[in-house]
KEKE-3310 file (N, C-alpha, C; in steps of 0.2 Angstrom, whole numbers, plus 5000, padded with zeros to 4 digits):
npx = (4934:4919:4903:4895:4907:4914:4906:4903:4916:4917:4908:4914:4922:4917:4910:4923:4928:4918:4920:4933:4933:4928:4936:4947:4939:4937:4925:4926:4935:4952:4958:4944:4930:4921:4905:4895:4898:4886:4876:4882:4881:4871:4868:4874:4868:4873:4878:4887:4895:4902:4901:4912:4923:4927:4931:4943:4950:4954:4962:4970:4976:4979:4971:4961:4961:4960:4952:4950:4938:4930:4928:4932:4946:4947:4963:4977:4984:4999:5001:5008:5021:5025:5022:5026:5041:5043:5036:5047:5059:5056:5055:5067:5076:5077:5076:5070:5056:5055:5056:5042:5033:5033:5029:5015:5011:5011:5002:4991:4986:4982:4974:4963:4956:4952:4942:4935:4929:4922:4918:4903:4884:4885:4899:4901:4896:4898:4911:4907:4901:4911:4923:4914:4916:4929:4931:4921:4929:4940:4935:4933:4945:4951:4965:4969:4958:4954:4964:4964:4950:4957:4965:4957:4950:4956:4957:4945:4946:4954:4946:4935:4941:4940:4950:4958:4972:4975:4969:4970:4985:4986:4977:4984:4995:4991:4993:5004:5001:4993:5001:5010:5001:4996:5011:5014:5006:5005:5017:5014:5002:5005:5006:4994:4990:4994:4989:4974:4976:4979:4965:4959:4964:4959:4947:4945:4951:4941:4931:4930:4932:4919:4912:4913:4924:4936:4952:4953:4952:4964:4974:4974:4974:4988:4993:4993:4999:5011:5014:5015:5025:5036:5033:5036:5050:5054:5053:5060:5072:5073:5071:5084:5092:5088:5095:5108:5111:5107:5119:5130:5131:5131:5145:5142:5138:5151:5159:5168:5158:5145:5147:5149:5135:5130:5134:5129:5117:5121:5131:5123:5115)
npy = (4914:4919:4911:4920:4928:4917:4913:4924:4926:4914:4919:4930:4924:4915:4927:4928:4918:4916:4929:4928:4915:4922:4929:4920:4916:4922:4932:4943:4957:4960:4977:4980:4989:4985:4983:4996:4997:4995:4990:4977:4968:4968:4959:4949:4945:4947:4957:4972:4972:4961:4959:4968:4963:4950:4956:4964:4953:4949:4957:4957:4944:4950:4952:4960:4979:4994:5007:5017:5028:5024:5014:4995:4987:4974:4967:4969:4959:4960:4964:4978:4975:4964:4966:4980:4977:4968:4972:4982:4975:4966:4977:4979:4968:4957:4941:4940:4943:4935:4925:4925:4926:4911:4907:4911:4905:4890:4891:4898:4889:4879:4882:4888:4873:4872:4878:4877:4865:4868:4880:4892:4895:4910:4914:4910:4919:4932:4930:4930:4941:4950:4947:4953:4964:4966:4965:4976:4987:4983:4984:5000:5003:5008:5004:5006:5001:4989:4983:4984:4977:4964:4960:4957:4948:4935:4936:4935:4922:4914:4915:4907:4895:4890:4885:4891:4894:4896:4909:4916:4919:4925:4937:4941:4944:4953:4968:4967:4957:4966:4978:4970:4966:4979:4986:4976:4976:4990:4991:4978:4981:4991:4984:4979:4966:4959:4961:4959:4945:4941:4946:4936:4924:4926:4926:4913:4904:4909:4905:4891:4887:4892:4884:4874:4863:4857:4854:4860:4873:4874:4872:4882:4893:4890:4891:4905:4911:4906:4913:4925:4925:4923:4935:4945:4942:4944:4959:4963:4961:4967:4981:4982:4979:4993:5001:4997:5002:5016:5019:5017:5028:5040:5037:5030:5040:5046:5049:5059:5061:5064:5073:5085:5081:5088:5101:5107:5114:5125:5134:5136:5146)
npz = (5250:5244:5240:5229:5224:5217:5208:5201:5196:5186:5178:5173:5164:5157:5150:5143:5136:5126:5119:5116:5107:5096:5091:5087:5077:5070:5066:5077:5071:5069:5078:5077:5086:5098:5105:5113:5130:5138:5127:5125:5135:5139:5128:5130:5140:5153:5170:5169:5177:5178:5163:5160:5171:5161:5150:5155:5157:5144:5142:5147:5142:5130:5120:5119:5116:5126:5124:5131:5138:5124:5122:5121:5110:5097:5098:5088:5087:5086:5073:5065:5073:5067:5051:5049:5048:5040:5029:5025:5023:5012:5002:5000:4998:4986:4987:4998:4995:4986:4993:5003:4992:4990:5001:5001:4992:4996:5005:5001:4990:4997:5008:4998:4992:5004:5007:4995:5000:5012:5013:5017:5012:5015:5015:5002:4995:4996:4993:4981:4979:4980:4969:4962:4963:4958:4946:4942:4945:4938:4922:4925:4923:4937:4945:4958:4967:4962:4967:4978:4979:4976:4987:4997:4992:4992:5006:5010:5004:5013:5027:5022:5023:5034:5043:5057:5060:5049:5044:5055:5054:5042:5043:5052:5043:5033:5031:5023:5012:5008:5003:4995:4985:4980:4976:4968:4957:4952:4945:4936:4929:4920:4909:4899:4893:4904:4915:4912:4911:4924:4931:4924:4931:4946:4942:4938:4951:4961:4954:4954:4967:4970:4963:4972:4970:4972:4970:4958:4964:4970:4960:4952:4962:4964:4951:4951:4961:4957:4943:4950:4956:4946:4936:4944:4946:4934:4934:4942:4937:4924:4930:4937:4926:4920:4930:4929:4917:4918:4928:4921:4915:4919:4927:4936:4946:4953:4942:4934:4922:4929:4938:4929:4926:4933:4936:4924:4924:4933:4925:4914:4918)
capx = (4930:4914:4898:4894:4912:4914:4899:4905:4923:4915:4903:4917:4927:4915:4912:4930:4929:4914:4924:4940:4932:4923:4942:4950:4934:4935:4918:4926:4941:4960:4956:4937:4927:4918:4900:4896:4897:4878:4871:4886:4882:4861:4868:4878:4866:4877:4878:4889:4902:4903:4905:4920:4929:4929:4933:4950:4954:4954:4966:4978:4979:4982:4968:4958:4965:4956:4952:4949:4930:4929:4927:4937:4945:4950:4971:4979:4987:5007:5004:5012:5028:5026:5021:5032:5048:5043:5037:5051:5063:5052:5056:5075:5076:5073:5076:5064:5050:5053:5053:5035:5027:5034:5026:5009:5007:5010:4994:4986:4982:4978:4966:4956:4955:4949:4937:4929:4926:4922:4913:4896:4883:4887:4904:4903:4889:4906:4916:4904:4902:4921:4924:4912:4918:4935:4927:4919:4936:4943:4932:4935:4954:4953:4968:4967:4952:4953:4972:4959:4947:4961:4968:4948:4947:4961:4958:4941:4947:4958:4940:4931:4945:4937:4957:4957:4978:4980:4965:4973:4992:4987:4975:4988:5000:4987:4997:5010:4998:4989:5006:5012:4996:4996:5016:5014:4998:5007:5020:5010:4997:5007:5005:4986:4988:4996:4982:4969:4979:4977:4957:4954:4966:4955:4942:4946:4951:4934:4924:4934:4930:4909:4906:4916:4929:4945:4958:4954:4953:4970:4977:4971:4979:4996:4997:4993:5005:5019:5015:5016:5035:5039:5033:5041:5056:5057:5052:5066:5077:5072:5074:5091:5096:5089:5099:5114:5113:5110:5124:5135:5129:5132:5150:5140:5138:5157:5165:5169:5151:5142:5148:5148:5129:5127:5138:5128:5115:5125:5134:5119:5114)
capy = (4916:4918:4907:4925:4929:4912:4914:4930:4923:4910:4921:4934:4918:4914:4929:4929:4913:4917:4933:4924:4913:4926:4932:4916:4913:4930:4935:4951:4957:4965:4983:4980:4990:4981:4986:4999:4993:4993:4985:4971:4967:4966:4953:4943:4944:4948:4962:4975:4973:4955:4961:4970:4957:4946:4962:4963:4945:4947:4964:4955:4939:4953:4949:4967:4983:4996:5013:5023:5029:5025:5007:4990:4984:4968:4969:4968:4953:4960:4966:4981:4973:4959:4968:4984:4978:4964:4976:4986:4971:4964:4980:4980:4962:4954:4933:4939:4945:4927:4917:4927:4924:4904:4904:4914:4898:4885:4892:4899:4883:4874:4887:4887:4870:4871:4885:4873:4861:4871:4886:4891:4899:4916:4914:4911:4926:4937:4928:4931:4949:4954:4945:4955:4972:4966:4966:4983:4992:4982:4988:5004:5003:5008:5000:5006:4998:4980:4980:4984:4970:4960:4957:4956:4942:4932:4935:4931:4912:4913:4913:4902:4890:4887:4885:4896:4895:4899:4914:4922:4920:4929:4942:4946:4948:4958:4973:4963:4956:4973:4979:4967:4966:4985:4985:4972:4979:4997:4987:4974:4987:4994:4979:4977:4958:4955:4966:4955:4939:4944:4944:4929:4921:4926:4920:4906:4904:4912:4902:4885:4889:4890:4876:4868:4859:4859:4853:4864:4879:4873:4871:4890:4896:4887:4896:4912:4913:4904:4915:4931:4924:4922:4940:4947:4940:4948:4964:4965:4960:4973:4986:4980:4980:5000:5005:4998:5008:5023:5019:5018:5033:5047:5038:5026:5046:5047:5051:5067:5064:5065:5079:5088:5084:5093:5108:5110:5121:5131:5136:5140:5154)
capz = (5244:5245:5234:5225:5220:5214:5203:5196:5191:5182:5174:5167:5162:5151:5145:5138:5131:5122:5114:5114:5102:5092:5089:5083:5072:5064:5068:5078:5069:5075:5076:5078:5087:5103:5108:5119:5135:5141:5124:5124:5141:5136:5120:5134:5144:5157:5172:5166:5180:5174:5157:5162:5171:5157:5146:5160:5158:5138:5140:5151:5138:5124:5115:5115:5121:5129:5120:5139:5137:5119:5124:5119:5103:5097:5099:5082:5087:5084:5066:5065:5073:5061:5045:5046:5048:5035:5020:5022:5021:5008:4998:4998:4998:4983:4989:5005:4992:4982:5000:5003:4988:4990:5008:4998:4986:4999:5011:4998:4989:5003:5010:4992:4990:5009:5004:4991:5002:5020:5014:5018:5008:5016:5014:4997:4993:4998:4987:4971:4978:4978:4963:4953:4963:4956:4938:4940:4943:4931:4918:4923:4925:4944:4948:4967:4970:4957:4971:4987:4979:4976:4994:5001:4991:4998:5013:5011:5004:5022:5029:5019:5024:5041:5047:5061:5062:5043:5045:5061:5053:5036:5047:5053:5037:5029:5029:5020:5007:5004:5000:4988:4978:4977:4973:4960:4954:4949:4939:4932:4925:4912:4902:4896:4891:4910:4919:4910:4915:4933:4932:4924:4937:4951:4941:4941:4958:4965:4952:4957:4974:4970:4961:4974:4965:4979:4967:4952:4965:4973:4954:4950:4968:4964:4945:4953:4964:4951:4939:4952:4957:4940:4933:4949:4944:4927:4933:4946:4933:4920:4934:4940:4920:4918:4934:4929:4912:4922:4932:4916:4910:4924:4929:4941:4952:4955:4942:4928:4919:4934:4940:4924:4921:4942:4934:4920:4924:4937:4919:4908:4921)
cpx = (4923:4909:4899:4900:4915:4911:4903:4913:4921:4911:4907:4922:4922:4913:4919:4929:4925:4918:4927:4939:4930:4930:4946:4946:4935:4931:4921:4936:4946:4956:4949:4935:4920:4909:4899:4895:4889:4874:4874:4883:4873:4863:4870:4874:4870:4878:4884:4897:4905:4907:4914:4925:4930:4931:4941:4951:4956:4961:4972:4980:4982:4978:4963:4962:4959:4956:4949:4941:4927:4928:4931:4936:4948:4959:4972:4984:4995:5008:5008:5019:5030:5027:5028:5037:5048:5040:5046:5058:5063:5054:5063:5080:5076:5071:5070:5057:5049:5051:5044:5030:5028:5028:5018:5006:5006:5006:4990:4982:4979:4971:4961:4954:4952:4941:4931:4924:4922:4917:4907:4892:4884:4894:4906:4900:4895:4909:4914:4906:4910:4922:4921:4913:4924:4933:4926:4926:4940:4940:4933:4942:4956:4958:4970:4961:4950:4960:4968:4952:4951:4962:4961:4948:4951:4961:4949:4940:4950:4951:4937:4933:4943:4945:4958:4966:4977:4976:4970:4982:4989:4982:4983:4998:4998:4989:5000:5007:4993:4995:5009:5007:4996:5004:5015:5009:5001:5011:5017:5004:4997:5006:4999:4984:4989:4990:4976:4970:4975:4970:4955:4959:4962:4952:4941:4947:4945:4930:4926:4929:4920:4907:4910:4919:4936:4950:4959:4957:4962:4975:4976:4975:4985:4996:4999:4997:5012:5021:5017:5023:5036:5040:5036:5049:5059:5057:5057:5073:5077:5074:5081:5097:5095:5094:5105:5117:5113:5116:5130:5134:5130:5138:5146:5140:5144:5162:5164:5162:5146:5142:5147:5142:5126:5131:5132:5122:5114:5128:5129:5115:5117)
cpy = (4914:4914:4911:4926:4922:4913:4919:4928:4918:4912:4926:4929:4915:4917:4930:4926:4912:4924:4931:4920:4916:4929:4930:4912:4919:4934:4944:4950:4962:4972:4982:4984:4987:4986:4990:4994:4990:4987:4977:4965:4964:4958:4947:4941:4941:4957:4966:4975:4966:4955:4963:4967:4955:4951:4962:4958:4945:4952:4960:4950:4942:4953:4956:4973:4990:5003:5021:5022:5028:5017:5002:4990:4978:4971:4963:4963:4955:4963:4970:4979:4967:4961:4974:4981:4971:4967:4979:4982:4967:4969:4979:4973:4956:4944:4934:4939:4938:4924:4918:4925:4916:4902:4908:4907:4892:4884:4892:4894:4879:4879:4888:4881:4868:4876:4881:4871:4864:4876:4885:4897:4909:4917:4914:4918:4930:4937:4932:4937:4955:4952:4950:4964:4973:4969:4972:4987:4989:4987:4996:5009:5007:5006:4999:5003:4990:4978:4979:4976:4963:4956:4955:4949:4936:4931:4934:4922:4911:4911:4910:4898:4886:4885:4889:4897:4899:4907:4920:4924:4927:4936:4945:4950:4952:4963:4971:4961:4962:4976:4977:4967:4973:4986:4982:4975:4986:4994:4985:4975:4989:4992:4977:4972:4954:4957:4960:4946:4939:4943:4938:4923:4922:4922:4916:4903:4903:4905:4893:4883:4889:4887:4870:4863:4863:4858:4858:4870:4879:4871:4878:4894:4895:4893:4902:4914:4910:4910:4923:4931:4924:4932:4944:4949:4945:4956:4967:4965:4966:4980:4987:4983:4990:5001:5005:5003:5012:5024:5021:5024:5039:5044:5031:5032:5047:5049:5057:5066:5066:5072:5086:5088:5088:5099:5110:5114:5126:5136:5141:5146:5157)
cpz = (5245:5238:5226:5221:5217:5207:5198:5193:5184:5178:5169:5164:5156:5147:5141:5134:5125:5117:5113:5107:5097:5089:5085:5077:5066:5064:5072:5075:5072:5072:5078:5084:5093:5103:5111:5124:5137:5135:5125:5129:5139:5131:5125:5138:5152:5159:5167:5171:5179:5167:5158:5166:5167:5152:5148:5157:5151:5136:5143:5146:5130:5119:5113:5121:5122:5126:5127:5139:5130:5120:5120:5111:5103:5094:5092:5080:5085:5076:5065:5066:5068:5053:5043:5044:5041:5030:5021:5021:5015:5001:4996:4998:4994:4984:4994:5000:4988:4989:4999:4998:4987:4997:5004:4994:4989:5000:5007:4993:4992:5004:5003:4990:4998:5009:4999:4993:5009:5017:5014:5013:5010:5015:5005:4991:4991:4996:4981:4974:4976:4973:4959:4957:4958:4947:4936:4940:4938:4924:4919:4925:4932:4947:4957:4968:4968:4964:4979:4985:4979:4983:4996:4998:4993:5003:5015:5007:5010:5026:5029:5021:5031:5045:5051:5063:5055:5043:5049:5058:5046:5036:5049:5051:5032:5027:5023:5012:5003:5000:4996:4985:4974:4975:4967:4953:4948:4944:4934:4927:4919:4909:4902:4897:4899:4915:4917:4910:4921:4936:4929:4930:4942:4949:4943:4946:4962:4961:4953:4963:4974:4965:4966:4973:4967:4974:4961:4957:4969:4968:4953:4955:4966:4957:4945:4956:4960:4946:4942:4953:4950:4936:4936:4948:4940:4930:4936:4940:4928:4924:4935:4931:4917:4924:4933:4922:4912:4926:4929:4913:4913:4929:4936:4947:4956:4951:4936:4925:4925:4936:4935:4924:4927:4940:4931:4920:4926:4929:4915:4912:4921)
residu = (UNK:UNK:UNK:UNK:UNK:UNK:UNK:UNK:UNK:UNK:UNK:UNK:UNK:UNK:UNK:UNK:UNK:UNK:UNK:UNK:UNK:UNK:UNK:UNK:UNK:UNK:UNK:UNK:UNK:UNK:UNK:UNK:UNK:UNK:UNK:UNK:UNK:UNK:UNK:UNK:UNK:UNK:UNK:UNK:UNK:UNK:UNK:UNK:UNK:UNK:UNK:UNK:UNK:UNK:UNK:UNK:UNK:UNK:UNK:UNK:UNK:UNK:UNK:UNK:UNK:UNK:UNK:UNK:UNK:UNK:UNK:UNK:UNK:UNK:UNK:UNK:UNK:UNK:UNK:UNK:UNK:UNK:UNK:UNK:UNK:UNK:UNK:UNK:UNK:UNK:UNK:UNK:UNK:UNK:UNK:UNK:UNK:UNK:UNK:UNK:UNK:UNK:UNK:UNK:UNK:UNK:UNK:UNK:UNK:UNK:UNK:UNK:UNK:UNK:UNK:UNK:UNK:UNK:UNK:UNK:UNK:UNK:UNK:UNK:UNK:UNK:UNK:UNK:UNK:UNK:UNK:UNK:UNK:UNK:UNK:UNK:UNK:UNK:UNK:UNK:UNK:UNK:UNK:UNK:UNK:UNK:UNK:UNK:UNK:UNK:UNK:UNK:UNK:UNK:UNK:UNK:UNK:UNK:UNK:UNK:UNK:UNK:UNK:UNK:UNK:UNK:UNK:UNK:UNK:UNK:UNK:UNK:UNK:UNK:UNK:UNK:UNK:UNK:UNK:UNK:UNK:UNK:UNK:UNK:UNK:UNK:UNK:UNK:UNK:UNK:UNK:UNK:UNK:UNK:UNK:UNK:UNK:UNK:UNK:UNK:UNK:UNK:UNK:UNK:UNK:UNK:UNK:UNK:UNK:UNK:UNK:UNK:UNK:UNK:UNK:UNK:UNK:UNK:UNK:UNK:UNK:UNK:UNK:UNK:UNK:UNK:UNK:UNK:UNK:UNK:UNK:UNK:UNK:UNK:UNK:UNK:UNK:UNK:UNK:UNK:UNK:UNK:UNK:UNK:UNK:UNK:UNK:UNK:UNK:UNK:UNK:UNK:UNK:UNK:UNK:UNK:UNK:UNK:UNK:UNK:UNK:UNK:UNK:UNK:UNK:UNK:UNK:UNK:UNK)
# end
């Protein structure tokens, strides 16, 4: 092996390690979109066939995948196999929907009481900012968009948190937690008094978190998520208790009323 191809290994071995890091920081996220080749390679100040070594080396470790001519993206780190199969168990499950919001309150108190102490003024700008996009759709009962504020801001205390395990773990349950917030969110709605809970809980949370005060905002995390098992709870229960009175009421779909009420408007034509 010659000096020169030396040189160059060592040159796309850094550029990895320089995006590698850019990936387990958060700085470029799963799904992301890479640079075009030529300007990326300008920013790296590196040849462009250098670039593309160290681009190779990041595809083989799994870390970005390759869009053909469309250029690299950062690889989604396994969510899909992760998230799918875990909403749809999530749905039809109810102990697995309690464990997840049990594993949601453990982390997520840490990580905002990590958030207090760790963040930086840019990170906490993005706080206030989400926080008061939550506010505006609140106010104007958006509830798609207060459930799309909602998870952002979560996963912007993941951020704040400077954890780079819990970060990468809850990137890549994202799915997971968009889906519960908007699930719960539809429920939880109906009721005014609990809707208007919901916000001053973040509140609290976020405003915890910017005055820097770790133990309030890791008090405020824990009741969030307590109070989200608990109303959980009742809602599955209250469902469980209308299906069984439907159940009572059409024969549980097997027997003479059932079929009578699938007859009856064969009859009246």
């Amino acid at each position: 092996m010659t000096n020169a191809s030396v040189k160059s290994e060592r040159a796309a071995e850094a550029v990895a390690q320089h995006l590698e890091s850019l990936i387990l920081e958060g700085s470029l996220r799963p799904d992301e979109r890479l640079l075009p080749e030529r300007e990326l390679a300008e920013r790296l100040n590196v040849s462009r066939s250098t670039l593309r070594d160290g681009l190779k080396i990041l595809e083989e470790r799994g870390l970005l995948t390759s869009a053909g001519g469309r250029g690299s993206r950062v690889a989604a780190l396994g969510q899909a196999a992760i998230t799918d199969p875990l909403i749809a168990m999530l749905v039809r499950h109810a102990e697995a929907a309690d464990d997840y919001l049990e594993f949601r309150g453990i982390v997520e108190s840490a990580a905002a009481g990590l958030a207090a102490e760790r963040a930086t003024e840019v990170e906490l700008a993005r706080i206030r900012d989400c926080l008061g996009r939550m506010d505006r759709a609140h106010a104007r009962a958006d509830t798609k968009e207060e459930a799309e504020a909602d998870a952002e801001l979560h996963l912007l205390i993941y951020e704040a948190s400077h954890n780079l395990t819990l970060l990468q773990i809850m990137q890549a349950l994202a799915g997971v937690l968009r889906s519960d917030v908007i699930q719960n969110r539809s429920r939880l709605f109906a009721v005014p008094a609990i809707r208007e809970l919901l916000r001053q809980q973040h509140r609290a949370i976020a405003e915890a978190i910017l005055a820097r005060d770790a133990e309030a905002a890791r008090q405020a995390a824990c009741e969030h998520i307590r109070y989200l098992r608990q109303a959980s709870r009742e809602i599955r229960e209250a469902e469980a208790r209308l299906d069984l009175s439907l159940r009572r009421l059409n024969g549980g779909g097997a027997g003479t009323r059932a079929a009578g009420a699938k007859a009856a408007p064969a009859a009246e034509g």
